[in-house]
C-alpha positions in Angstrom: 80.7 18.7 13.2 82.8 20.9 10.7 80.6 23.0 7.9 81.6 20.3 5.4 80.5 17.1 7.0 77.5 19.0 8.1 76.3 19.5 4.8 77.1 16.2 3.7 74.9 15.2 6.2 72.0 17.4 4.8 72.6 16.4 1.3 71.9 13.0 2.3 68.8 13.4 4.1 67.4 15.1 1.5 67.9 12.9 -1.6 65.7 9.4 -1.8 67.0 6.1 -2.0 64.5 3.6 -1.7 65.6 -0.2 -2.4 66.2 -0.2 -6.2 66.2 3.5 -6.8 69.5 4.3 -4.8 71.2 6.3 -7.7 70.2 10.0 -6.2 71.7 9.6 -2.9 74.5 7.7 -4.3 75.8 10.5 -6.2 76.0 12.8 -3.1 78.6 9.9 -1.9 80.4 10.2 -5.2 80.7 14.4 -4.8 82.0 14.4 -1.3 84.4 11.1 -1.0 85.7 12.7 -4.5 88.9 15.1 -2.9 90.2 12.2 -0.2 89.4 9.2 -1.9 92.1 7.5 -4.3 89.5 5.3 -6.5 85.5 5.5 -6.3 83.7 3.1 -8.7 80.1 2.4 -8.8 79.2 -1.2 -9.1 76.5 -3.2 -11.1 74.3 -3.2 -8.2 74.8 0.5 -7.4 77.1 0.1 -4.8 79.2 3.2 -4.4 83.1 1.5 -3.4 85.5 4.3 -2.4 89.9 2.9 -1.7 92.6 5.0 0.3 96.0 3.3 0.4 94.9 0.9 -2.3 98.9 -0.8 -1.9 98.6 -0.9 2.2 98.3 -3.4 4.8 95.3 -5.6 5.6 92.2 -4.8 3.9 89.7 -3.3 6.0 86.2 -2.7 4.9 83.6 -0.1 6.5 80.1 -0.4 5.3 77.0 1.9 5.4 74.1 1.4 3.7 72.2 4.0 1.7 68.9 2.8 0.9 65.7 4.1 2.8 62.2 2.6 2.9 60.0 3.5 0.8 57.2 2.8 -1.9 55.8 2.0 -5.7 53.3 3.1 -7.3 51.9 -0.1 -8.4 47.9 1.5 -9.9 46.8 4.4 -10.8 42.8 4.5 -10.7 40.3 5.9 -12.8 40.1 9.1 -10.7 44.1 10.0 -10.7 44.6 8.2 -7.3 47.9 6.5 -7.2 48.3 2.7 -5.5 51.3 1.4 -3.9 53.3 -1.1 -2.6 55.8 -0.8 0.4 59.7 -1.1 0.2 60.7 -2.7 3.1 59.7 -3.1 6.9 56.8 -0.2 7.4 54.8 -0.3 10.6 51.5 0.7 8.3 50.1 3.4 11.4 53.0 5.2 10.7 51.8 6.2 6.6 48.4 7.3 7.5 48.9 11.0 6.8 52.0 11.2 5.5 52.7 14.4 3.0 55.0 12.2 0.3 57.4 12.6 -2.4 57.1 10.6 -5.9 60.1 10.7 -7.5 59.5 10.7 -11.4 61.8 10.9 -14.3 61.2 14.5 -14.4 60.2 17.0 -11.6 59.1 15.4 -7.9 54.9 15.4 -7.6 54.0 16.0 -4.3 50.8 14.5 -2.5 49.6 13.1 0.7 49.1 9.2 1.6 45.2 8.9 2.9 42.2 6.9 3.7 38.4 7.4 4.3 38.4 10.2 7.6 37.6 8.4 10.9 34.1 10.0 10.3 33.4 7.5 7.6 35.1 4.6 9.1 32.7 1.8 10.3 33.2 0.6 14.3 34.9 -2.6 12.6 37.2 -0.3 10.6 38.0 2.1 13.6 39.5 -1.4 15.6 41.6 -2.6 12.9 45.2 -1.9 11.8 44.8 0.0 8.2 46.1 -2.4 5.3 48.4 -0.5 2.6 45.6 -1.8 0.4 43.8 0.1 1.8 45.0 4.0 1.8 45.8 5.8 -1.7 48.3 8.5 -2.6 46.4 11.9 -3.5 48.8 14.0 -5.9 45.7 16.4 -7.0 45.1 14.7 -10.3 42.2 15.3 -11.8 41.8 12.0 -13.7 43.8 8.9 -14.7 44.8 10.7 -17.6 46.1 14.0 -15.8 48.0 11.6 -13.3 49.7 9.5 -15.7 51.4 12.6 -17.5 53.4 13.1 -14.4 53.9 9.6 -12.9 54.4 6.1 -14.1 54.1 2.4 -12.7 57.0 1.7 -10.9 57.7 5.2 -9.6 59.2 5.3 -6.3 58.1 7.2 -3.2 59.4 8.6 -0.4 57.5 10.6 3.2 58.7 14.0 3.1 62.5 14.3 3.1 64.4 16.4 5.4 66.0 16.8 8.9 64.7 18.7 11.8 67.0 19.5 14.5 65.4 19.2 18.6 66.8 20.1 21.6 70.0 18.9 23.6 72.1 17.9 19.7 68.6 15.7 18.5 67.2 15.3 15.4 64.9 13.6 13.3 64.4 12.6 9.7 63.6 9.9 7.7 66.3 7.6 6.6 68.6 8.3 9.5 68.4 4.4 9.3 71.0 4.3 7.5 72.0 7.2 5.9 74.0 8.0 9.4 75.6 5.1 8.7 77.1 6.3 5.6 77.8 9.2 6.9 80.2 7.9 9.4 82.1 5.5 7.4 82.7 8.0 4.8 83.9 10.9 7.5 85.7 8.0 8.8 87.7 7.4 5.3 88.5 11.3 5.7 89.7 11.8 8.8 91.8 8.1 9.0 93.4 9.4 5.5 94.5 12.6 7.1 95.7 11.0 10.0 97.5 8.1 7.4 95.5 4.8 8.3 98.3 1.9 8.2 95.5 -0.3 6.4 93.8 -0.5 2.6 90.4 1.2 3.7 87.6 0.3 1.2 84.2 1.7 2.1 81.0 1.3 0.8 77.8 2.8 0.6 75.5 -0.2 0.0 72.4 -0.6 -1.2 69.0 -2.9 -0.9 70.2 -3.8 3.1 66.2 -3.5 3.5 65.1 -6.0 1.2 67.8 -8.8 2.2 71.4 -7.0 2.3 71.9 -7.9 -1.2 74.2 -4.7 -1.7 76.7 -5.4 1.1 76.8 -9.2 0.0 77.8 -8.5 -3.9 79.9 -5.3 -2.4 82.1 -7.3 0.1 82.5 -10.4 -2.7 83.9 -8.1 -4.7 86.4 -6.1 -2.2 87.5 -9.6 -0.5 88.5 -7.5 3.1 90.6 -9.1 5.6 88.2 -6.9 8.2 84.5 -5.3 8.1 82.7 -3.5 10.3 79.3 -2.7 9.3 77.5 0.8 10.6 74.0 0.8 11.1 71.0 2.2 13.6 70.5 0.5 16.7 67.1 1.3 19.1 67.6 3.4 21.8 65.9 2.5 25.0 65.7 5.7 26.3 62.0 6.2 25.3 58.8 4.5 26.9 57.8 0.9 26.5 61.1 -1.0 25.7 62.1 -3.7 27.9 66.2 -2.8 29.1 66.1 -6.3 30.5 66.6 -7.7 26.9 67.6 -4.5 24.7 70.0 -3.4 27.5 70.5 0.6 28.1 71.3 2.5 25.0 70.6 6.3 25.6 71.0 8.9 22.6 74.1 10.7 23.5 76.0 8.0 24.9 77.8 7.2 22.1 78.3 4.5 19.4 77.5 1.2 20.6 79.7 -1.9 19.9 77.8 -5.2 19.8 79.2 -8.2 21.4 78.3 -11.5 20.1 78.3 -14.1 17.5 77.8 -12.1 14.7 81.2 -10.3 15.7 84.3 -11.3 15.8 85.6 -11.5 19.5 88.9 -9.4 19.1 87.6 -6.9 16.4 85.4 -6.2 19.0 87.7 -6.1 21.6 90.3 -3.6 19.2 87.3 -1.8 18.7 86.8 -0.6 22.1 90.7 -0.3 23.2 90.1 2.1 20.6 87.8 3.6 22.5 88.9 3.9 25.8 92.7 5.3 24.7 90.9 8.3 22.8 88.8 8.8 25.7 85.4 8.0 23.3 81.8 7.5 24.9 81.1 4.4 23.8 78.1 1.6 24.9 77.8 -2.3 24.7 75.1 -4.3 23.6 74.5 -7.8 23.2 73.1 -9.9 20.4 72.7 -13.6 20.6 71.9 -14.6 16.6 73.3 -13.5 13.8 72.1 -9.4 13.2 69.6 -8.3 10.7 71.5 -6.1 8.9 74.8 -6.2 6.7 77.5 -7.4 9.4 75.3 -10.2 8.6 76.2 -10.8 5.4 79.7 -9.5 5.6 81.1 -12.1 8.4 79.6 -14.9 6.2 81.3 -13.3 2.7 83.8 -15.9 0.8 85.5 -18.1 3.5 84.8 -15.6 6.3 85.7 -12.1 7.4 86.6 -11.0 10.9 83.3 -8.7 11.0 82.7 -5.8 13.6 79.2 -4.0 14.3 79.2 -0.4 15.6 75.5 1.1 15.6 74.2 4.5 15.9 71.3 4.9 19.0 68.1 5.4 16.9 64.5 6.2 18.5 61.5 5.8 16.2 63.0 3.5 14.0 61.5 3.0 10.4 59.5 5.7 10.6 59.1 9.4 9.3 60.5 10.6 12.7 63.3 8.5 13.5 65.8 10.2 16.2 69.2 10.3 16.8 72.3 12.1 18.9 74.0 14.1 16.2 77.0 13.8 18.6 76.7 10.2 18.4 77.6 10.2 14.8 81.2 12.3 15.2 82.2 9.9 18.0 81.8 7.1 15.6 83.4 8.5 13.3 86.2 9.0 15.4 85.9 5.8 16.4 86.3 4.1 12.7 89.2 6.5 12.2 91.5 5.1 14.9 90.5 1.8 14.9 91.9 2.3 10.8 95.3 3.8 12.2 95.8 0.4 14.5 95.3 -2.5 11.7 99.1 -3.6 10.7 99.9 -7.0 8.6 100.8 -8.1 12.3 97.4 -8.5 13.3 95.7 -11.9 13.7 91.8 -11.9 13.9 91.8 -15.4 14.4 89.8 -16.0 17.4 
């Protein structure tokens, strides 16, 4: 991974971009896609729309979206504790403890999510799953008073931003789902304009994919593609406890994996992987039998239909603070997205 791309890849690990409060993250999109990218326009919703060979071929859209999960504070008590509500799909065991971020309109306040020490919790309490309702954000506040001069209602939240690399190429941070994603398409859009893609690439950083992929469905309305392919996290079964019988065998490391089924379109799919094979890519397959829950979803089902692609990025831990993934598995795609770009001609038919 050049120095560059690297450091995008930082940048975007680092900002927040919880559903709704996107704008932080999106503006590292805006810095980097800046020197390749012909037009880059920002969009009511906050989606961040970048065009190479706007005059070119078929229309071919890659999609990544941006936003993380997160929380609000919703209450702030008499004794400065702050109250939230979660932004999107949590697993609740996986905030208890959690050092957290609140992003303010000025500086960040740091704090810690908690709840009553397992010393104090009754034998009913101990067997339960906590309730959000249930834990507080401590940001050292002394009062109401003191905590309300740094933070308001509606303030979003983040666990503590950053990426820690492992051995053998891992790592793990928060928002890998799906700020990898974005990553790709957008070092995608730089390497296929170097290498003079024969399409009009559009790609978009979307946003609110967690709360109902309502970014990717205003994003693709508006950019009408002739083909999508959305880029998103995918669990890795390489880890205890998930049954391979239904998930299939999807190792870190092993490459991008192209999903087969009817949320894809049978001969993007199949391009997709010729791809593949002729540049001598890793690559893995996976099945899906409904339609996916995430924004290939909403981009095959966009106007009167799109030929719509899914490549996904092996993920362990998924929505959580440690989710891990094959940093190698992220330049194949890329790669990946880059030829497939260089192959789309007004020749093609998609038509199944």
């Amino acid at each position: 991974m050049e120095s560059s791309a690297r450091s995008f890849l930082d940048a975007l690990l680092s900002r927040p971009g919880v559903s709704g409060y996107e704008q932080a993250v999106q503006q590292v999109v805006r810095d980097y896609v800046s020197p390749f990218a012909d037009e880059i326009e920002t969009d009511l919703h906050g989606n961040v729309i970048a065009t190479v060979n706007g005059n070119r071929g078929p229309t071919l859209m890659l999609d990544g979206h941006c936003d993380q999960l997160g929380m609000l504070v919703s209450h702030i008590d008499d004794s400065g504790y702050l109250f939230f509500q979660t932004v999107g799909g949590w697993d609740p065991q996986q905030l208890v403890g959690q050092r957290v971020t609140v992003w303010t309109s000025g500086d960040p306040v740091h704090g810690v999510i908690s709840r009553k020490a397992i010393h104090l919790l009754s034998d009913d309490e101990k067997k339960k799953v906590v309730d959000p309702k249930d834990m507080w954000i401590d940001i050292g506040a002394s009062h109401r008073e003191d905590a309300e001069s740094v933070v308001a209602i509606g303030d979003a939240v983040t666990v503590q931003l950053g990426i820690q690399e492992m051995r053998n190429g891992l790592a793990n941070a928060p928002a890998m789902d799906n700020r990898t994603g974005v990553w790709v398409v957008f070092e995608a859009m730089r390497r296929a304009a170097a290498k003079g893609a024969s399409c009009k690439l559009v790609v978009a950083s979307t946003v609110q994919e967690e709360i109902g992929l309502r970014g990717a469905r205003t994003a693709a309305h508006r950019i009408d593609p002739d083909v999508a392919i959305a880029v998103d996290v995918t669990h890795a079964t390489d880890c205890p406890g998930i049954d391979k019988r239904q998930r299939g065998v999807i190792n870190l490391g092993g490459g991008p994996v192209i999903l087969r089924g009817p949320n894809v379109n049978p001969r993007v799919g199949a391009r997709l992987e010729e791809v593949a094979k002729k540049g001598d890519l890793p690559f893995q397959v996976a099945a899906l039998g409904r339609a996916a829950p995430n924004d290939a979803n909403a981009l095959q089902i966009t106007r009167s239909g799109v030929a719509t692609g899914l490549v996904q990025l092996p993920s362990r831990y998924m929505h959580s603070a440690v989710e891990t993934i094959a940093l190698s598995d992220l330049d194949v795609a890329a790669e990946l997205l880059a030829g497939f770009a260089c192959t789309l001609s007004t020749a093609d038919s998609f038509i199944p």
